[in-house]
Backbone as CSV, one residue per row, in Angstrom:
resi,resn,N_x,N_y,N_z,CA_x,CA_y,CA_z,C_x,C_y,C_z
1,UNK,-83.957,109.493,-11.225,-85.384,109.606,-11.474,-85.614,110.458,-12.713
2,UNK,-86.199,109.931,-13.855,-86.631,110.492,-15.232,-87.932,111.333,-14.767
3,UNK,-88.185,112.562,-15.133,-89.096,113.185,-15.503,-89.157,114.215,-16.527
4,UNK,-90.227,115.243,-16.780,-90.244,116.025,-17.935,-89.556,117.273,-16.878
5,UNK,-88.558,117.930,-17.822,-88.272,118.894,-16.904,-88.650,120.106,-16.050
6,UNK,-89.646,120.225,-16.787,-91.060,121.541,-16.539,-91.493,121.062,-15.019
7,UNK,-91.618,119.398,-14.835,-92.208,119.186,-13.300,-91.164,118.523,-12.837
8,UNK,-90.079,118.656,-12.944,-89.407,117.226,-12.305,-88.706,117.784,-11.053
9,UNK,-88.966,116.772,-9.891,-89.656,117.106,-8.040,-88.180,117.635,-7.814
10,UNK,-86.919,117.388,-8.278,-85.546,117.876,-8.372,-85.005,119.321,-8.146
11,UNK,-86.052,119.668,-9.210,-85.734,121.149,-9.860,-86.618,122.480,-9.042
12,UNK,-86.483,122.312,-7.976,-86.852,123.414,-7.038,-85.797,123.834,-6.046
13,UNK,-85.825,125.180,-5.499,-85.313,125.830,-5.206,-86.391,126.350,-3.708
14,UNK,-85.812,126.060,-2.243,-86.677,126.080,-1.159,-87.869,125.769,-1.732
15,UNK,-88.653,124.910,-2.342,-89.855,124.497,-2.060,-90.440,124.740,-3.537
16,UNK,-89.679,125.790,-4.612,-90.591,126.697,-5.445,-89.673,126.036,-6.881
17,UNK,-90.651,125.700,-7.374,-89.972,125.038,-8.909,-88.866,126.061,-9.634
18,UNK,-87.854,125.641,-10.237,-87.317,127.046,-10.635,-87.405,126.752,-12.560
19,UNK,-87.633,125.613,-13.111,-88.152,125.564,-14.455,-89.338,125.945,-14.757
20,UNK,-89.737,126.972,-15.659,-88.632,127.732,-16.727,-87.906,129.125,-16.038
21,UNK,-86.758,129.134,-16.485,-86.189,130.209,-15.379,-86.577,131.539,-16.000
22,UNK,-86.663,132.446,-14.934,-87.366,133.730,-14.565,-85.808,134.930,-15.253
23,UNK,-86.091,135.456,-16.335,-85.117,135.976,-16.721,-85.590,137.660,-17.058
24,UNK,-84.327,138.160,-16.805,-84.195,139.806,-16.904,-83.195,140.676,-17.981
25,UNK,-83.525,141.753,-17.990,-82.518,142.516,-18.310,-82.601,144.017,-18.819
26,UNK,-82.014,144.788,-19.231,-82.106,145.948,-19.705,-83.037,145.906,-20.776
27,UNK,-84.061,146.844,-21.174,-85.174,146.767,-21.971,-85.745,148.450,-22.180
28,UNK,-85.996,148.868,-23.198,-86.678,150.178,-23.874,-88.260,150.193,-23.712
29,UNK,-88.304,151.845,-23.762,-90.199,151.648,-24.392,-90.656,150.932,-25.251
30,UNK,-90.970,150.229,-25.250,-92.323,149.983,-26.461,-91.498,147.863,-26.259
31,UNK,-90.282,147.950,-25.764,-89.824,146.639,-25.464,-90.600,145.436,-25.037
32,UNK,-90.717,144.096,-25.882,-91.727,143.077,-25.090,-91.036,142.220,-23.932
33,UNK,-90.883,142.288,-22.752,-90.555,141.017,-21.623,-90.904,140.110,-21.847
34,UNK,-89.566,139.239,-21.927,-90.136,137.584,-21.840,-90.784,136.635,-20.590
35,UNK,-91.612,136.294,-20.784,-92.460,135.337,-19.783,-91.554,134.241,-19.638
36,UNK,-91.690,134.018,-18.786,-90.958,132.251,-17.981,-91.583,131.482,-19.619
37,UNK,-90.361,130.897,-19.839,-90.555,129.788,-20.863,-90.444,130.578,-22.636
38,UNK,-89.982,131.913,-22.542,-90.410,132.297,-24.209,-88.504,132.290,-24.439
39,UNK,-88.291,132.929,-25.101,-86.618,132.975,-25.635,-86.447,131.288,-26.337
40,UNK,-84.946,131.540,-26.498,-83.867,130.388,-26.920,-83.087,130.450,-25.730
41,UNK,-82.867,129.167,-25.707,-81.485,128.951,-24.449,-80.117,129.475,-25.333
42,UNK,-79.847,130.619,-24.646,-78.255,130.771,-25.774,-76.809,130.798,-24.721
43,UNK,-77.331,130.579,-23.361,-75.874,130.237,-22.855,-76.466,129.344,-21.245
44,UNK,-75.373,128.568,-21.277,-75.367,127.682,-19.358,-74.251,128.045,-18.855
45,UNK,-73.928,128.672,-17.754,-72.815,128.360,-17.064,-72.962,128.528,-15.367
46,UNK,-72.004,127.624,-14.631,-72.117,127.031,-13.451,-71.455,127.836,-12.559
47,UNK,-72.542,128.472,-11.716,-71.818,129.482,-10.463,-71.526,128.934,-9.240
48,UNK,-70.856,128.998,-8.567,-70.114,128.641,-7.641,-70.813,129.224,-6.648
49,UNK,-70.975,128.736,-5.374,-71.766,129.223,-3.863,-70.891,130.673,-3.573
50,UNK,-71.663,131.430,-3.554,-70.786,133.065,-3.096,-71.980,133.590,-2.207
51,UNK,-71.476,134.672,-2.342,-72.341,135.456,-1.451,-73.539,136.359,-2.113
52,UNK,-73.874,135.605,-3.422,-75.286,135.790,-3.648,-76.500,134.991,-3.834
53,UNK,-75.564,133.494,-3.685,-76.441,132.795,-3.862,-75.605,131.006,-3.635
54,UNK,-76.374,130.183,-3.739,-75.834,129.078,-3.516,-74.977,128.267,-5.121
55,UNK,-74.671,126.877,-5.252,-74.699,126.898,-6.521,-75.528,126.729,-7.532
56,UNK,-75.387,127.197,-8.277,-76.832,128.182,-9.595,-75.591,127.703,-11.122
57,UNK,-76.831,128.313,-11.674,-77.003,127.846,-13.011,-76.609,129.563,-13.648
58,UNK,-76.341,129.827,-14.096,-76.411,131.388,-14.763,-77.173,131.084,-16.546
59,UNK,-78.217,131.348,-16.637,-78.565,130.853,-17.715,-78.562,132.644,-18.600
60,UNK,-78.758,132.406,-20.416,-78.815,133.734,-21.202,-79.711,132.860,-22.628
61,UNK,-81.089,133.969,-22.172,-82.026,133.548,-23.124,-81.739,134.863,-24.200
62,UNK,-82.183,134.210,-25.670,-82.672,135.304,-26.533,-83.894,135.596,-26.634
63,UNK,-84.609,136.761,-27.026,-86.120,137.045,-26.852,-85.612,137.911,-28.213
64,UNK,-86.514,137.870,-28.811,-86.692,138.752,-29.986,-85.533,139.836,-30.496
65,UNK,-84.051,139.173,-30.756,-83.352,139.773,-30.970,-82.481,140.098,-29.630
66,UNK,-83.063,140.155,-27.957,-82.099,140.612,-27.289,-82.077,139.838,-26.282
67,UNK,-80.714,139.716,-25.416,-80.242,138.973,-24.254,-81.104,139.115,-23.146
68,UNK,-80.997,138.324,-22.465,-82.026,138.346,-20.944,-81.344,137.238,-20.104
69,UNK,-81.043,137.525,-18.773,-80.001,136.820,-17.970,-80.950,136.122,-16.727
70,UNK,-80.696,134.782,-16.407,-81.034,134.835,-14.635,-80.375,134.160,-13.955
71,UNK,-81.107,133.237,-12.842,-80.165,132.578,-12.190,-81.235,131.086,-11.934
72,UNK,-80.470,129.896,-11.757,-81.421,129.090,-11.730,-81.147,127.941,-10.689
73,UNK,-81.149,128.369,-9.404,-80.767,127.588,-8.235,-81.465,125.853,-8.043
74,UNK,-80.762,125.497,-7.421,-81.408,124.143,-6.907,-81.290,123.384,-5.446
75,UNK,-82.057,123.396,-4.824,-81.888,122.645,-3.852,-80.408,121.550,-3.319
76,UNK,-80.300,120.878,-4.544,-78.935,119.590,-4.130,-78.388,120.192,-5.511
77,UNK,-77.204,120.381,-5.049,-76.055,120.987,-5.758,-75.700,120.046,-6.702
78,UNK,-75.856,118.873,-6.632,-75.322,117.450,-7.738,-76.671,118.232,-8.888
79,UNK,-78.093,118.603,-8.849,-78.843,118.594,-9.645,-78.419,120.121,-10.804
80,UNK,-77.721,120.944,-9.640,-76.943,121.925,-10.876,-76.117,121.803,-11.712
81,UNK,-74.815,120.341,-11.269,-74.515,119.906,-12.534,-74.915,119.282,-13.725
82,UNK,-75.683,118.314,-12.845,-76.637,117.368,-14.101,-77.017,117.946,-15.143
83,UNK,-77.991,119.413,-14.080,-78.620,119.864,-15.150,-77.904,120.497,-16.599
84,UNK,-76.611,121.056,-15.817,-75.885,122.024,-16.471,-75.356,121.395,-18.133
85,UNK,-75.380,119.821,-17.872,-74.709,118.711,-18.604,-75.901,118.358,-19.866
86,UNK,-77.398,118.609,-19.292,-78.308,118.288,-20.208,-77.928,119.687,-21.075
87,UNK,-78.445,121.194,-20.377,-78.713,122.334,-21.220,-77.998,122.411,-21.909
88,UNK,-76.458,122.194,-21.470,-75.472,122.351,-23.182,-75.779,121.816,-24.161
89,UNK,-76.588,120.187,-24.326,-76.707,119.790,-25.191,-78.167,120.546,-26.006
90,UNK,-78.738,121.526,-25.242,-80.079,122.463,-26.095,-79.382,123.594,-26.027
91,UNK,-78.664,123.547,-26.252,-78.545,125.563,-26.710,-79.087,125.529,-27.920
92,UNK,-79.648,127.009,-27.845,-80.504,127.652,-29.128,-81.782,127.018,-29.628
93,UNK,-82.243,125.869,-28.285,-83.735,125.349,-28.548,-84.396,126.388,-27.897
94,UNK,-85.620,126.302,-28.066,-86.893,127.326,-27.515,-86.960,126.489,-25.873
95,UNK,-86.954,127.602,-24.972,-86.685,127.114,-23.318,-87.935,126.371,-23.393
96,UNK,-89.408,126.683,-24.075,-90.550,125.935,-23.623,-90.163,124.719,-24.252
97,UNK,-90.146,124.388,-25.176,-89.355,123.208,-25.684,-88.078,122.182,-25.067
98,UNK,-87.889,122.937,-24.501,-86.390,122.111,-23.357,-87.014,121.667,-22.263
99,UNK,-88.433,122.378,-21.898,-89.105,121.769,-20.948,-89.807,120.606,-20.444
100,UNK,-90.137,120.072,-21.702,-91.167,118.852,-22.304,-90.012,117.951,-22.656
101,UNK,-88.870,118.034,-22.302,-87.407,116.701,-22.698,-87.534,116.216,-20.961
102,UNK,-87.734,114.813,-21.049,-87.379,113.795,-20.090,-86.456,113.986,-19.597
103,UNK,-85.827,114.007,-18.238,-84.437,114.361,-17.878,-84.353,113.923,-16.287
104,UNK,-83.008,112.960,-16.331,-82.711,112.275,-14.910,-81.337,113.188,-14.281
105,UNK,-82.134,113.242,-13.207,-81.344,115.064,-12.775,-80.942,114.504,-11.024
């Protein structure tokens, strides 16, 4: 099933969409947080079911010069590879931009 990736019915996690993923990290005063959807995609890699989580996505956005990490679960484990198979081919696009790409997941 093709959809835009921002809505596509696939890409949730218990019930709750997980595109654009929710990312963190170490940050200073005066530092801006990135909102769901701002950065570059600058890394994908595929976590294995442990004991923090099921299998996930480990994604690493850039925001204005600095790293920001999360995790990006999915319901059916086939849709974490798929996905994993599209994002390599966007590294270093703008995540809101990776969102609006058609994608059969």
């Amino acid at each position: 099933m093709k959809a835009y990736l921002i809505e596509h019915p696939k890409l949730k996690w218990q019930g709750i969409s997980t595109w654009p993923p929710r990312v963190g990290g170490a940050y200073g005063p005066g530092d801006k947080f990135p909102m769901p959807g701002e950065g570059n995609l600058e890394n994908v890699e595929i976590r294995e079911e442990d004991y923090i989580g099921p299998k996930r996505l480990s994604v690493t956005v850039d925001f204005m010069g600095r790293k920001y990490s999360g995790q990006l679960p999915a319901d059916d484990p086939q849709v974490v590879t798929n996905l994993y198979q599209f994002l390599k081919k966007h590294l270093g696009e703008p995540v809101s931009e990776i969102g609006k790409q058609l994608v059969d997941l």
